[in-house]
C-alpha distance (Angstrom), angle and dihedral (degrees) to the residues before:
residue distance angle dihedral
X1 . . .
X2 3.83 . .
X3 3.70 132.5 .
X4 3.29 129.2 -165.4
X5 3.91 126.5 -173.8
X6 3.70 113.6 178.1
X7 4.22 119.0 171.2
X8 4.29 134.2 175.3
X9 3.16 88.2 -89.3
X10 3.55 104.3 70.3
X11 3.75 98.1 -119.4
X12 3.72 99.4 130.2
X13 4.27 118.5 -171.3
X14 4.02 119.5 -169.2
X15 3.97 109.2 176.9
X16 3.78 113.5 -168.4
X17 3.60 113.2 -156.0
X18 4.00 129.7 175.9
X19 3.60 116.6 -118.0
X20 3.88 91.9 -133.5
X21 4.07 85.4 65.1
X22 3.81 91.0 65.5
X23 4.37 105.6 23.8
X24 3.31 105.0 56.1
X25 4.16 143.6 115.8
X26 3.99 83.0 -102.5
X27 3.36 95.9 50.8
X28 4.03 93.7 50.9
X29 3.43 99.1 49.1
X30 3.92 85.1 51.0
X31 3.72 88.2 53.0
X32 4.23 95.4 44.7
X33 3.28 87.3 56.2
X34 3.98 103.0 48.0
X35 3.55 86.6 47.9
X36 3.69 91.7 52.1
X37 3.60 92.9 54.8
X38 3.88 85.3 54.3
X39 3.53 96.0 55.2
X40 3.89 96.9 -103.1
X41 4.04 115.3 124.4
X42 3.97 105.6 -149.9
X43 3.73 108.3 160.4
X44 3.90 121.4 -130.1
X45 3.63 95.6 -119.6
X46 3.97 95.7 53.3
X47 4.15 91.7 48.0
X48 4.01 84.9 52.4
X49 3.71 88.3 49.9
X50 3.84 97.0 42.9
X51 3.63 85.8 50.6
X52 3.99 96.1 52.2
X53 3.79 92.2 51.4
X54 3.86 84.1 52.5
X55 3.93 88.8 57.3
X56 3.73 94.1 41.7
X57 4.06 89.3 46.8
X58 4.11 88.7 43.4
X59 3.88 87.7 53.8
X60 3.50 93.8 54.0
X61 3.39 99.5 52.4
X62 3.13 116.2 32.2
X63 3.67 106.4 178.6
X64 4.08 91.5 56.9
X65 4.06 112.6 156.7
X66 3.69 108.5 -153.4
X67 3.44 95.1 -178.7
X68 4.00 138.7 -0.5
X69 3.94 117.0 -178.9
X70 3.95 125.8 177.4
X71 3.87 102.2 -163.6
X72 3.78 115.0 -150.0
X73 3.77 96.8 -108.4
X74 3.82 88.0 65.4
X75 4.62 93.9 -96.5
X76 3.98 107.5 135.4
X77 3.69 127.9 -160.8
X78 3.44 130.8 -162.3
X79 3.99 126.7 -177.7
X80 3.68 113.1 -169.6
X81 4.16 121.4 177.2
């Protein structure tokens, strides 16, 4: 995963995370159980499979932009997995 945060003032961020950080067993049962506390029933099993056809779709396409924003006072942000 990649982030970049660029601005008009020339102060440019890129973050480089690993996907693993982020997709994993850990991270699901962390997720179930915020959910839970929100009122939302997701079971364990189908976060761990949601999050397997993430790393199967992210392999495939490796140039993937989640999400691109231009702001109106000229910052950019780009989120690629």
């Amino acid at each position: 995963m990649k982030i970049v945060i660029k601005n008009d003032e020339h102060k440019n961020i890129v973050v480089i995370l690993p996907t693993g950080l982020f997709a994993n067993k850990l991270t699901a049962a962390f997720v179930c159980r915020a959910l839970k506390k929100k009122g939302i029933n997701l079971p364990f099993g189908c976060m761990c499979r949601f999050l397997k056809a993430l790393n199967k779709y992210r392999r495939k396409h490796k140039d993937w932009i989640l999400a691109e924003i231009n702001g109106s006072d000229g910052d950019y942000v780009k989120i690629k997995i």
